[in-house]
DRENDO-1510 file (C-alpha; in Angstrom, 1 decimal, always signed):
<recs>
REC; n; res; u; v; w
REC; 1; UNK; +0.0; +0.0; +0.0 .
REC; 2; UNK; +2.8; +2.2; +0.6 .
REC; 3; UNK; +3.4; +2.6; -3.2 .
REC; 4; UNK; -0.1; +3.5; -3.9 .
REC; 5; UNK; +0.2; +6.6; -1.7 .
REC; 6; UNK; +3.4; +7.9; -2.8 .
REC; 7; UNK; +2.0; +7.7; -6.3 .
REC; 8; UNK; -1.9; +9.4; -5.3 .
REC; 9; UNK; +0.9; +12.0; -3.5 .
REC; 10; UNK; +2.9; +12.4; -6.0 .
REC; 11; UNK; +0.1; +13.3; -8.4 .
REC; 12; UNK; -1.5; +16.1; -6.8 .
REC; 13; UNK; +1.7; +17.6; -6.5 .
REC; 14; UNK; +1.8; +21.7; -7.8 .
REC; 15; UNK; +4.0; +23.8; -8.0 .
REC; 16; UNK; +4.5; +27.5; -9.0 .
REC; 17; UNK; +8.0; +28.1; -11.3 .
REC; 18; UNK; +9.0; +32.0; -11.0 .
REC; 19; UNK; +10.8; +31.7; -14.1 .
REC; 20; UNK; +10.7; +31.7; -17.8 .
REC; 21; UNK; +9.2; +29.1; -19.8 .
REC; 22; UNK; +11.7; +27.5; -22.7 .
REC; 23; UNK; +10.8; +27.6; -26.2 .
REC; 24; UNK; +9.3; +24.8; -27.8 .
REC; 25; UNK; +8.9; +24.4; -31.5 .
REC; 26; UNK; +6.6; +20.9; -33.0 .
REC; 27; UNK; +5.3; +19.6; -36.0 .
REC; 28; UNK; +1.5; +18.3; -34.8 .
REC; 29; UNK; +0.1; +14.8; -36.3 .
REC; 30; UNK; -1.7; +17.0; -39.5 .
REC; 31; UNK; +1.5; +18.7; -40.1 .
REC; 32; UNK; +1.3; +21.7; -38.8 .
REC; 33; UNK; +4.0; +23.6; -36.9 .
REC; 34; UNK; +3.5; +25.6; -33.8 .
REC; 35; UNK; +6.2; +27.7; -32.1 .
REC; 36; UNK; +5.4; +28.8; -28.8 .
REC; 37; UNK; +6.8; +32.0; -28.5 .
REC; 38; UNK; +4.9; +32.6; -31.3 .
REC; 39; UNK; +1.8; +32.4; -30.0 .
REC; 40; UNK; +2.6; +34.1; -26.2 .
REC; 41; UNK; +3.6; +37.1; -28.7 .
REC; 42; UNK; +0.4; +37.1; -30.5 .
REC; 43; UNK; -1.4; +37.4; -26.8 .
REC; 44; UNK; -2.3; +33.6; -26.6 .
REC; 45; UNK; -1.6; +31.6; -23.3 .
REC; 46; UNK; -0.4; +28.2; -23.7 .
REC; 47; UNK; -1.7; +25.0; -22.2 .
REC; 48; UNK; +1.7; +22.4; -22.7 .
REC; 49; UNK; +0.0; +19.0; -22.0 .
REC; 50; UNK; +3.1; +16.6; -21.5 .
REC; 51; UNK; +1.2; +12.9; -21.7 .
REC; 52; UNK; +2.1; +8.9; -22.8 .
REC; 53; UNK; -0.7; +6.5; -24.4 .
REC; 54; UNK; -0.7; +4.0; -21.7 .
REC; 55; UNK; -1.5; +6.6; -18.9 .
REC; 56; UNK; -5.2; +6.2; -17.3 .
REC; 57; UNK; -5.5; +9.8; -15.6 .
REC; 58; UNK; -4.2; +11.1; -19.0 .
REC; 59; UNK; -7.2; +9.4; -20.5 .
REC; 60; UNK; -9.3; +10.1; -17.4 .
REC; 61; UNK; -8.5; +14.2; -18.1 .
REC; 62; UNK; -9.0; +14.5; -22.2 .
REC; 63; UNK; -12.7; +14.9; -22.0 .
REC; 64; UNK; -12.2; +17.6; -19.0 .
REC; 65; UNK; -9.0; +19.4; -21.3 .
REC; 66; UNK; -11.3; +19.4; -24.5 .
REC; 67; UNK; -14.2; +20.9; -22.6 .
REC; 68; UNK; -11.6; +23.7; -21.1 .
REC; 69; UNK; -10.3; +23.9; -25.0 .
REC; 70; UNK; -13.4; +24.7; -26.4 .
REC; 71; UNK; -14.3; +27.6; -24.0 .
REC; 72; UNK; -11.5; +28.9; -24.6 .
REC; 73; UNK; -9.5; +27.6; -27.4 .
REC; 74; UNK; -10.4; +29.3; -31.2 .
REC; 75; UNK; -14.0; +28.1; -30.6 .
REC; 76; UNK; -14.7; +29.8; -27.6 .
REC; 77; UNK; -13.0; +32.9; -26.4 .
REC; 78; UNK; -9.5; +32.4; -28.4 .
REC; 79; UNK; -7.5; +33.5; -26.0 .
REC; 80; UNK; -5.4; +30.0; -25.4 .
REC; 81; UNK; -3.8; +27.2; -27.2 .
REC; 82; UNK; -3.4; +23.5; -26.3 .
REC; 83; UNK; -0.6; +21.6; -27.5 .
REC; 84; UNK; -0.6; +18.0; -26.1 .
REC; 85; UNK; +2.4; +16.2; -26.7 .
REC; 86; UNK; +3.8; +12.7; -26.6 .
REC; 87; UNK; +6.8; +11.6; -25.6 .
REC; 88; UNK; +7.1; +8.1; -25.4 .
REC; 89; UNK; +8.4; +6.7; -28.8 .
REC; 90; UNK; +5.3; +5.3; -30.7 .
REC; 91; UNK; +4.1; +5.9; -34.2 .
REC; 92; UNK; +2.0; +8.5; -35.3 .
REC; 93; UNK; -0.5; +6.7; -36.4 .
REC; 94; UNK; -0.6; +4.3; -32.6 .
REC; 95; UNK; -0.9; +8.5; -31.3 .
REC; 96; UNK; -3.3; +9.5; -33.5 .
REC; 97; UNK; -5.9; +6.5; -32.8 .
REC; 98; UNK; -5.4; +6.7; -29.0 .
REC; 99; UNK; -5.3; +10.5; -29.3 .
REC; 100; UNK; -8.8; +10.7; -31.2 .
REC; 101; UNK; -10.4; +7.4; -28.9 .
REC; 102; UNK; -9.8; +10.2; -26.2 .
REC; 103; UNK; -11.7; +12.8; -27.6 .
REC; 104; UNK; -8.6; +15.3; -28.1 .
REC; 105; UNK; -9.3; +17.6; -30.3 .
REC; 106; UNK; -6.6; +20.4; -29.8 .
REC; 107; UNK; -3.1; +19.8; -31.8 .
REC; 108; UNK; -1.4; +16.1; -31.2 .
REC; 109; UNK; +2.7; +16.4; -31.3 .
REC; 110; UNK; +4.2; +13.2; -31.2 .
REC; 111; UNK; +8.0; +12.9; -30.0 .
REC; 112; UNK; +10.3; +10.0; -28.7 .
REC; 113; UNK; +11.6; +11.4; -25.6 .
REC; 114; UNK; +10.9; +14.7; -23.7 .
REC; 115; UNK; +12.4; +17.9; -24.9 .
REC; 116; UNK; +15.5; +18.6; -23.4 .
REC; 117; UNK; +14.5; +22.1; -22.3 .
REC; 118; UNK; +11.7; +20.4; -20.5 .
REC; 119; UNK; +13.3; +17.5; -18.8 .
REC; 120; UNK; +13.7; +19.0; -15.3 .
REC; 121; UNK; +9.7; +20.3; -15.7 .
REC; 122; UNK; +8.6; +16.8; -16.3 .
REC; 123; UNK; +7.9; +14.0; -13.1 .
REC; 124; UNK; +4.5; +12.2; -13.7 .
REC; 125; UNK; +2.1; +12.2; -16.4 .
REC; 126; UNK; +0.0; +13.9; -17.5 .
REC; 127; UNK; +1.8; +17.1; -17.1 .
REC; 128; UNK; +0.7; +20.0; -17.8 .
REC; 129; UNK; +2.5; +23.5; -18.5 .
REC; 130; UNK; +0.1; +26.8; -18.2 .
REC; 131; UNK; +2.8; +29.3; -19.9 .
REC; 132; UNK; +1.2; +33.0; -19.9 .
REC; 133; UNK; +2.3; +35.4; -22.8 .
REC; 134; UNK; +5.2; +37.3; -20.6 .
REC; 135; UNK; +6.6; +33.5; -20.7 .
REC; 136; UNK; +5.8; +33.0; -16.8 .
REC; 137; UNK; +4.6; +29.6; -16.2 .
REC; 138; UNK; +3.4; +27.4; -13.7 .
REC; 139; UNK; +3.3; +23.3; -13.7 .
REC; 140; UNK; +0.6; +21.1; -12.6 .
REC; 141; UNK; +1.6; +17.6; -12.1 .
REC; 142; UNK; -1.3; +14.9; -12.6 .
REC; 143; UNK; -5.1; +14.8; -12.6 .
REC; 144; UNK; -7.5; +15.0; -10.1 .
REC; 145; UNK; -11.2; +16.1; -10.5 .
REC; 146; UNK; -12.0; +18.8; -10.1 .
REC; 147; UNK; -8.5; +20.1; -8.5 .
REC; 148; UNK; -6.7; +19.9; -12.0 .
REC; 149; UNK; -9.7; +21.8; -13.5 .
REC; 150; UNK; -9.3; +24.6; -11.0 .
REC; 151; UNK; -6.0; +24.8; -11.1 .
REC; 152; UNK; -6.1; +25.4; -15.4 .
REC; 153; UNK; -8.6; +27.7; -14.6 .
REC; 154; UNK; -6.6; +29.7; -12.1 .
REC; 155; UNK; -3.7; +29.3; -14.2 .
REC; 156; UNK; -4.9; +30.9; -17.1 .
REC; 157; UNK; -7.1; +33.8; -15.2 .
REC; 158; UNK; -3.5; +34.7; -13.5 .
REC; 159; UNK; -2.3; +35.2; -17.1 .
REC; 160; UNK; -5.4; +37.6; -18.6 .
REC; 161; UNK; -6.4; +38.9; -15.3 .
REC; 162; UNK; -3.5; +39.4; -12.8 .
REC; 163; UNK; -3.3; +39.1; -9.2 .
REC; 164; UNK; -7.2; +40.8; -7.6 .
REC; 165; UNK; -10.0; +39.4; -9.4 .
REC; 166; UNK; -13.7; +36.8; -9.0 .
REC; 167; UNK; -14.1; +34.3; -10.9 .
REC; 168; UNK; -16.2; +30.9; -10.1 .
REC; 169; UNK; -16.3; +27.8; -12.1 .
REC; 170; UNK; -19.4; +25.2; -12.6 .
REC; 171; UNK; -17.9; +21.9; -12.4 .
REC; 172; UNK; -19.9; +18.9; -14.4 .
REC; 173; UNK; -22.3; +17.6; -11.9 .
REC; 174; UNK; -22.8; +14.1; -10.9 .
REC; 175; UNK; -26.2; +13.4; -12.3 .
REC; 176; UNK; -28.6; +11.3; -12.8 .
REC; 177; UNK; -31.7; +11.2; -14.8 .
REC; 178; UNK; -34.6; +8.5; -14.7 .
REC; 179; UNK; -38.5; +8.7; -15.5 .
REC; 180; UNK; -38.4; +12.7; -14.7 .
REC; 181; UNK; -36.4; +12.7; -11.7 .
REC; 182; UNK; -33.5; +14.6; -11.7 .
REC; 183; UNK; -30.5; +14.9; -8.8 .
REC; 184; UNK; -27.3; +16.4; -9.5 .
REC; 185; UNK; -24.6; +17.3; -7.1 .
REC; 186; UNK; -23.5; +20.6; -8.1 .
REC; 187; UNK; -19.5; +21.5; -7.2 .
REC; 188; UNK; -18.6; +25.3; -7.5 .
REC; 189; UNK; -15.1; +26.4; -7.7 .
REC; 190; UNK; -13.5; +30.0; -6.5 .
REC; 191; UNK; -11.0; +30.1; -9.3 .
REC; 192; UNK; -10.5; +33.7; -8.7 .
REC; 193; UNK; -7.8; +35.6; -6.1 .
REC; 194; UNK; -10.8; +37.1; -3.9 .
REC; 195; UNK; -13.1; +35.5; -1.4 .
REC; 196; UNK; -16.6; +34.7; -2.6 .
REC; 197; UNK; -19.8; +35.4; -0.6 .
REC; 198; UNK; -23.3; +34.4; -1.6 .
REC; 199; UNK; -23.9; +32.4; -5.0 .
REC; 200; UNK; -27.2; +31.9; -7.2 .
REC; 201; UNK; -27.5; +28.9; -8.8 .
REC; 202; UNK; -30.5; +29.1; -11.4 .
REC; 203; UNK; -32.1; +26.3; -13.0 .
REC; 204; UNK; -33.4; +26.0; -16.7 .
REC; 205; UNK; -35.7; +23.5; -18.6 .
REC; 206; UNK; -35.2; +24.0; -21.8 .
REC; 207; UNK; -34.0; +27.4; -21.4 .
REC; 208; UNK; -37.3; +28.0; -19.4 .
REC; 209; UNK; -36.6; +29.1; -15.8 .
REC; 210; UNK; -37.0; +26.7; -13.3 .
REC; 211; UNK; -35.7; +27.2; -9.8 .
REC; 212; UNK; -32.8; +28.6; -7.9 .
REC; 213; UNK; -30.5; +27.5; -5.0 .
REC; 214; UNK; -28.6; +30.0; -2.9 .
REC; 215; UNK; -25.1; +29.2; -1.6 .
REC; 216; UNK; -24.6; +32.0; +1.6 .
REC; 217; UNK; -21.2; +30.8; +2.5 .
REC; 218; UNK; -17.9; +32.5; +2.2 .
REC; 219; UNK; -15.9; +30.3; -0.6 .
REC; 220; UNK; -12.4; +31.1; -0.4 .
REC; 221; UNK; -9.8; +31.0; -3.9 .
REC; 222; UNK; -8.5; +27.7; -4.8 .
REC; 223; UNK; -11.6; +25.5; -2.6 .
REC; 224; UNK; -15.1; +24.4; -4.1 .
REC; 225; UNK; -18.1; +24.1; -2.5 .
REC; 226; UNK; -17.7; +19.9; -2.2 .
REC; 227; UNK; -14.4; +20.3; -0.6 .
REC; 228; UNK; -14.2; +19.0; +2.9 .
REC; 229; UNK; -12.9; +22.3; +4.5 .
REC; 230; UNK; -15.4; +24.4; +2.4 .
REC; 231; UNK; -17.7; +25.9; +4.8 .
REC; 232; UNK; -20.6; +23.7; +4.5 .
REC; 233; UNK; -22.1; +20.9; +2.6 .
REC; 234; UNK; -22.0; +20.3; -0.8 .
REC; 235; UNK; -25.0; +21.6; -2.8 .
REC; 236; UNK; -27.4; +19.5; -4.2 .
REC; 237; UNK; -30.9; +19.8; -6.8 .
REC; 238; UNK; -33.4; +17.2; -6.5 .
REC; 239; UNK; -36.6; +17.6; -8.2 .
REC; 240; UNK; -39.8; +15.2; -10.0 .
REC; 241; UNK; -41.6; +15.8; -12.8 .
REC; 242; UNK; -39.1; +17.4; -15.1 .
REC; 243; UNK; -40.0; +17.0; -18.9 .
REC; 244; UNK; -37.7; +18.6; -21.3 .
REC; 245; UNK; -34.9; +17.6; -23.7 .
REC; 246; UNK; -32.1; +19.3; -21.6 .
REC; 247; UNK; -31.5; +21.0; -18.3 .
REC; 248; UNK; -29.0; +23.6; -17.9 .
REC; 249; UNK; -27.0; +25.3; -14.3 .
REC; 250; UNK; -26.0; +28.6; -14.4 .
REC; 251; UNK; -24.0; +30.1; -11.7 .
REC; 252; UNK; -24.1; +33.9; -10.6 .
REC; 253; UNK; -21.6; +36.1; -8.2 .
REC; 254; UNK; -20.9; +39.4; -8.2 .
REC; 255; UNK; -18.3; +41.0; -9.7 .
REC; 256; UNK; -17.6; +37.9; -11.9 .
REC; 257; UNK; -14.8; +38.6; -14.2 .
REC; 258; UNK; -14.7; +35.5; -16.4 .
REC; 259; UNK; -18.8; +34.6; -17.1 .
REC; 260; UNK; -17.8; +32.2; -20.1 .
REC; 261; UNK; -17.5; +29.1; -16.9 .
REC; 262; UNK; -20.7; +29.5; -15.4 .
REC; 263; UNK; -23.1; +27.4; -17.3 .
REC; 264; UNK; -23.7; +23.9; -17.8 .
REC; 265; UNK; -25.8; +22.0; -20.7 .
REC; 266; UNK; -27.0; +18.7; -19.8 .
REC; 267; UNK; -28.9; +16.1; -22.0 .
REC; 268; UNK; -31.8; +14.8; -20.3 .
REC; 269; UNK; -32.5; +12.8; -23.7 .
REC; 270; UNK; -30.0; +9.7; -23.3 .
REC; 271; UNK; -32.2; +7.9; -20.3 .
REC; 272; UNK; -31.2; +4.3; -20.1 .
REC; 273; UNK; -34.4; +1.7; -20.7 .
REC; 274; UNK; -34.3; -1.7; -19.9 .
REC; 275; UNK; -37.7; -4.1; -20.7 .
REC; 276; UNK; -35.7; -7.3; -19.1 .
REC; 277; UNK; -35.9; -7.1; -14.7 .
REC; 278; UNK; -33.2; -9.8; -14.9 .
REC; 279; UNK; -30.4; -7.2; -14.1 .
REC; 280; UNK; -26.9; -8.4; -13.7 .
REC; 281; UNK; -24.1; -6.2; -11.3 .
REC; 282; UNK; -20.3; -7.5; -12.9 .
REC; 283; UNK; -16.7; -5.4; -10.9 .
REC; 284; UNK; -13.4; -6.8; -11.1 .
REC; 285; UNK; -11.4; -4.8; -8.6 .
REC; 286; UNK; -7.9; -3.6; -9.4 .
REC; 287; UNK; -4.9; -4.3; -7.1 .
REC; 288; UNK; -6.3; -3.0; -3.5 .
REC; 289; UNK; -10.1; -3.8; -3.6 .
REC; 290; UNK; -10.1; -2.6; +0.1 .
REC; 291; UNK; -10.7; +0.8; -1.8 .
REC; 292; UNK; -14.6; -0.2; -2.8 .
REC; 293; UNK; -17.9; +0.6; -2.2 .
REC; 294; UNK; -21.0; -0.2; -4.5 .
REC; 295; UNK; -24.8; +0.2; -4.0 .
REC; 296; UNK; -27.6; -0.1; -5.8 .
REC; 297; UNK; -31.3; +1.8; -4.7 .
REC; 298; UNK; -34.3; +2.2; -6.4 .
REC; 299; UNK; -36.7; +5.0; -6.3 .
REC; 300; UNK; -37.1; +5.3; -3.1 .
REC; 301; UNK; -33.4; +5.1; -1.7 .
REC; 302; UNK; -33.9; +1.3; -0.5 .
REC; 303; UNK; -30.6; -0.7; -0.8 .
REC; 304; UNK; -31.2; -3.5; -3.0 .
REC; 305; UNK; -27.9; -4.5; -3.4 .
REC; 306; UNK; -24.8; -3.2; -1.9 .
REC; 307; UNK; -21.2; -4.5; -0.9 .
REC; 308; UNK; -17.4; -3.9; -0.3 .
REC; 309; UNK; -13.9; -5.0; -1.3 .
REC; 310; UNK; -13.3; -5.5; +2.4 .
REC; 311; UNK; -12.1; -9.5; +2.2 .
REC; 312; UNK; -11.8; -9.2; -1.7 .
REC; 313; UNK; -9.2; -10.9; -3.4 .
REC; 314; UNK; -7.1; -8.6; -5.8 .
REC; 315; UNK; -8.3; -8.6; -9.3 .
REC; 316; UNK; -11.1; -10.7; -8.1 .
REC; 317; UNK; -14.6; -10.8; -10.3 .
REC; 318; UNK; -17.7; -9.9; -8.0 .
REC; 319; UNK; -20.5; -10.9; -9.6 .
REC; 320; UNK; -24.1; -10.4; -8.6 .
REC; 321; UNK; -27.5; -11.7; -10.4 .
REC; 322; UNK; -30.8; -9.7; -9.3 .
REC; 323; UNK; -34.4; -10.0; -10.6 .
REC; 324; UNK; -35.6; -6.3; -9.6 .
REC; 325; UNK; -39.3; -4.6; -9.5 .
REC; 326; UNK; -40.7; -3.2; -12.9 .
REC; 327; UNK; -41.4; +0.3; -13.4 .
REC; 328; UNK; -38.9; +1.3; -11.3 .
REC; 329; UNK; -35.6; +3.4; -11.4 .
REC; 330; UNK; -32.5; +2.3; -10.2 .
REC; 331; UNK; -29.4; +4.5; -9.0 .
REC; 332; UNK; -25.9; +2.6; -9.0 .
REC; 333; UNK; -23.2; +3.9; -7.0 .
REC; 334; UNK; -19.6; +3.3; -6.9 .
REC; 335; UNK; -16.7; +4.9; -5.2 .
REC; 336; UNK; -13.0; +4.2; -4.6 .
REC; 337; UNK; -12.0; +5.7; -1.6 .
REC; 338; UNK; -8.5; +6.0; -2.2 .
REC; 339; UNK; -9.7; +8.3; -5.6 .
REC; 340; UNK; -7.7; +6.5; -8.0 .
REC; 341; UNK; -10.5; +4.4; -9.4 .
REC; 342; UNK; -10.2; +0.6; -10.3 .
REC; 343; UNK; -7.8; +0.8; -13.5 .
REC; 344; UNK; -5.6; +0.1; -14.8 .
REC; 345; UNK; -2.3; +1.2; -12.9 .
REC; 346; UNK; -3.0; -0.6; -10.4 .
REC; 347; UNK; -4.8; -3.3; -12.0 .
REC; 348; UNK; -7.4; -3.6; -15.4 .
REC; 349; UNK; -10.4; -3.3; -13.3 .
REC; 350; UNK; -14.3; -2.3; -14.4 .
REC; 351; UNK; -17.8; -2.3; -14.0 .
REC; 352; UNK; -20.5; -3.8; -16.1 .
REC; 353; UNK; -24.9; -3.9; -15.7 .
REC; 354; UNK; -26.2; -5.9; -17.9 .
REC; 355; UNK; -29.8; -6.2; -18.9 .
REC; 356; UNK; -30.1; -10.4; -20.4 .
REC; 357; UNK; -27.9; -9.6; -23.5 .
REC; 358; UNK; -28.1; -5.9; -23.2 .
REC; 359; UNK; -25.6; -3.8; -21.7 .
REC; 360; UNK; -26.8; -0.5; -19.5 .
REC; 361; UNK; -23.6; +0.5; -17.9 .
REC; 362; UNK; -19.9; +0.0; -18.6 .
REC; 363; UNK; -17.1; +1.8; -17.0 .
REC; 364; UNK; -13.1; +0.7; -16.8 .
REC; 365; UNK; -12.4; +4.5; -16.2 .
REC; 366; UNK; -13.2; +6.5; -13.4 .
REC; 367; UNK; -11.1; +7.9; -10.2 .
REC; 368; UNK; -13.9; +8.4; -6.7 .
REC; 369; UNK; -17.0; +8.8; -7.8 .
REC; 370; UNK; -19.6; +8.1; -10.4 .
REC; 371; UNK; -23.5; +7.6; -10.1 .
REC; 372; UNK; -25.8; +6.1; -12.7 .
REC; 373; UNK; -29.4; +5.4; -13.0 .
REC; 374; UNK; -31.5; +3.2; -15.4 .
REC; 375; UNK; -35.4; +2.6; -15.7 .
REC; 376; UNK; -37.0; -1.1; -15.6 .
REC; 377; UNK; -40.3; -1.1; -17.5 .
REC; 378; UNK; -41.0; -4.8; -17.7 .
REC; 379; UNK; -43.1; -6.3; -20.1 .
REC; 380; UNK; -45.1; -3.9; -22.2 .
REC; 381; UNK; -48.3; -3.6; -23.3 .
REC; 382; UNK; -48.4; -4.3; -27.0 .
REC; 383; UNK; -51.1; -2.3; -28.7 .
REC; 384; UNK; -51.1; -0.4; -31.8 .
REC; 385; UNK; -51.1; +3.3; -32.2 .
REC; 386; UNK; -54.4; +3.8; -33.4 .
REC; 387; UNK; -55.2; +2.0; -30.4 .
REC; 388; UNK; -53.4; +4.4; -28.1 .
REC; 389; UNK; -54.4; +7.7; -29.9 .
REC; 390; UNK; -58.0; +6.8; -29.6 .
REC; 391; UNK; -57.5; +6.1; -25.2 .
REC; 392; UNK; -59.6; +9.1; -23.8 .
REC; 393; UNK; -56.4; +10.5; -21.4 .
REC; 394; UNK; -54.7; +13.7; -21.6 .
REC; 395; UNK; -51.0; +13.6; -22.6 .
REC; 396; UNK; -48.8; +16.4; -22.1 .
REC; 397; UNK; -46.3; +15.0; -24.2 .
REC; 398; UNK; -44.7; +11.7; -25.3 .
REC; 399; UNK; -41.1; +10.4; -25.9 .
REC; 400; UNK; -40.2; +7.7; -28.5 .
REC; 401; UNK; -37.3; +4.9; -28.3 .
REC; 402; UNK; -35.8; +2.2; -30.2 .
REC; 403; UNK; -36.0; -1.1; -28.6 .
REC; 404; UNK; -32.1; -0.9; -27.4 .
REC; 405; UNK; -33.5; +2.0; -25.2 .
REC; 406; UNK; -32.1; +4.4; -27.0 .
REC; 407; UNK; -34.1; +8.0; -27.8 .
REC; 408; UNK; -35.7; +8.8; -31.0 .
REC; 409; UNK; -37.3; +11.6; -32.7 .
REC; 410; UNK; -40.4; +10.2; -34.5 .
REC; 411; UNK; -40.5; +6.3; -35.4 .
REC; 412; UNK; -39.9; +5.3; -38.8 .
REC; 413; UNK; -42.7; +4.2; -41.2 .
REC; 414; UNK; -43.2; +1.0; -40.2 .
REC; 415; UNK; -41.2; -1.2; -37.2 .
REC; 416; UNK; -41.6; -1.3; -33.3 .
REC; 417; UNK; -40.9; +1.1; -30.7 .
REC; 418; UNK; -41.3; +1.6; -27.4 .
REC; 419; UNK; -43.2; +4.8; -26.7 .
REC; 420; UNK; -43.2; +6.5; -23.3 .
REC; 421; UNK; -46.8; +9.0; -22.5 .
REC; 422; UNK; -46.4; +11.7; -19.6 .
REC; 423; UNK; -49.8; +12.1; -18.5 .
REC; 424; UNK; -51.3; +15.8; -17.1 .
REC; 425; UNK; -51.8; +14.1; -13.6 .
REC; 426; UNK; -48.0; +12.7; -13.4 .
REC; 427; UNK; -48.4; +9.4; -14.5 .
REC; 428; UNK; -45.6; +8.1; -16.7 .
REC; 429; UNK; -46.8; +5.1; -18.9 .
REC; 430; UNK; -44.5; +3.3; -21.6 .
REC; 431; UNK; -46.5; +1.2; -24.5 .
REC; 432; UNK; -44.9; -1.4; -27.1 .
REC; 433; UNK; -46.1; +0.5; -30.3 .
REC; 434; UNK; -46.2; -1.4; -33.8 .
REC; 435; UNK; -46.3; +0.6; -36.9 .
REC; 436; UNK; -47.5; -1.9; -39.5 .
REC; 437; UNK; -46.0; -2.3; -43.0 .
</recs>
């Protein structure tokens, strides 16, 4: 275990260089070349993302680096550049199919070693190099959610900003979505250099106001509002009866300087649907299973199922068959209390629900935390839609889907779907629909 904790150490480890940033000069995987002191003279800051293919947390932080690239890369605001660069002697093409599996979109280098310049910068990957236009730069070693996010938002804010300014970030919530019911736990960073008191959090359906949450605590720079020293709680939205295609948190402070991190857009579309109660819960735990909880509830917060890694052999399958209620929701929730998740350096751990051949939830990636919820409808009532129109109930709107679960606009002109009616009273009822040749 000792080597575990040096490592989760080692990568949280930041540090602040008072000194100037070397040049670096790279031909990316389209090539294109890309200077940086080209770019910190044209105004730009630079995000240097030092990274190697078989690196987890690397993986674990593309989706969170192309997020921060498009608000502010030459999408967004244009005020900074990504270069992400490998350095561990493999083909372009082995870098350009990891690279893209990722979801980096922001310029790929590909190198065989570190550059020299660089060597003394460079202890863990990924590393990451915020270098402002005066050539200033500071280094962030690792990833860790949401402390890496922060810290490239602090980074970058020092550079445009200076050293008296508010900012707050809206981190991506934990959420989950089933049947209308909504909960999301909502972290808020200070990434400014000022103390923040007294935060609004408004709610949107469909860009329709819904509701806001106040948050009357002092925040101070560099904590978020989940942190354990934060002042209180973390701050959560729980709410029924919400029918709308997407549902959107938008944060408010005075005297904000950088607005473009306050919102988030999140598709309340991709439900997962299930018609088989025959529900299977698969984990293989990585090297220290001691690390795991799991639990699975239903609508009403009951435990069906839950268990630990306490007595677990390493790498050991746990494997658990369940036959569950119908028209019920489901939360699964999993956490690794160590926060390095259950692969792969450690291991090649994952988790897997299955629904009879159907698969409802996969993950081999993830670091503390993750929730996810799914629907059980059961066998469905198979009617035509003649039939249905002509049923004497008021509908405030219906939702189509394929029978994999998955959303739909309209059925085709013929085939079977699975058709879901939200009634004026509350009532949610899901129909087998057959739309004859």
């Amino acid at each position: 275990m000792i080597k575990k904790l040096f490592f989760i150490l080692l990568i949280n480890y930041s540090l602040l260089f008072a000194q100037t940033a070397p040049n670096f000069v790279g031909t990316d995987l389209d090539g294109v070349s890309h200077n940086l002191y080209e770019y910190l003279d044209s105004g730009k800051t630079v995000l240097l993302d030092f990274f190697i293919v078989n690196c987890t947390p690397c993986q674990e932080a593309a989706n969170h680096m192309d997020s921060f690239w498009g608000t502010y890369g030459p999408n967004g605001t244009d005020q900074l550049e990504i270069l992400s660069i490998e350095v561990y002697n493999n083909s372009d093409q082995t870098v350009k199919e990891i690279t893209n599996n990722w979801g980096i979109n922001n310029p790929v280098i590909n190198l065989d070693n570190i550059p020299e310049a660089y060597i003394p910068f460079i202890n863990v990957y990924p590393n990451y190099i915020m270098v402002c236009p005066d050539r200033s730069m500071e280094i962030i070693h690792g990833f860790d959610f949401p402390t890496t996010i922060l810290s490239w938002e602090q980074s970058s804010n020092n550079c445009s900003y200076g050293d008296n300014y508010t900012d707050i970030i809206l981190f991506q919530p934990e959420i989950t979505n089933c049947q209308g019911n909504v909960y999301a736990n909502i972290d808020i960073g200070n990434s400014g250099s000022n103390y923040i008191e007294g935060i609004e959090l408004e709610v949107f359906i469909d860009s329709t106001y819904y509701s806001s949450i106040y948050w009357n605590e002092i925040l101070p720079p560099g904590f978020t509002t989940n942190d354990p020293n934060a002042p209180s709680s973390s701050i959560e939205f729980e709410s029924s009866n919400i029918f709308g295609s997407n549902i959107e948190f938008e944060i408010n402070v005075t005297g904000d300087a950088n607005p473009s991190n306050n919102n988030v857009i999140i598709d309340l579309t991709n439900e997962i649907i299930t018609n088989n109660r025959n529900i299977n819960i698969e984990i293989l735990t990585d090297n220290y299973p001691q690390d795991l909880i799991w639990r699975l509830s239903d609508a009403n917060n009951i435990s069906v199922a839950e268990g630990n890694g306490v007595g677990i052999q390493p790498n050991d399958l746990i494997s658990l068959n369940l036959n569950l209620d119908t028209s019920m929701c489901y939360t699964f929730t999993i956490i690794d209390d160590h926060g390095d998740g259950i692969c792969c350096d450690f291991g090649e751990g994952y988790y897997l629900i299955t629904a009879g051949e159907d698969t409802l939830i996969f993950n081999n990636i993830f670091l503390d935390f993750k929730m996810h919820s799914f629907y059980v409808a059961g066998e469905l009532e198979e009617i035509d839609i003649e039939n249905i129109n002509a049923k004497n109930l008021k509908i405030m709107r219906s939702s189509f889907f394929n029978l994999s679960g998955q959303q739909i606009a309209q059925p085709n002109k013929y085939g079977t779907y699975i058709r879901k009616d939200f009634y004026e009273n509350g009532l949610i009822k899901s129909h087998k629909i057959i739309i004859p040749n």
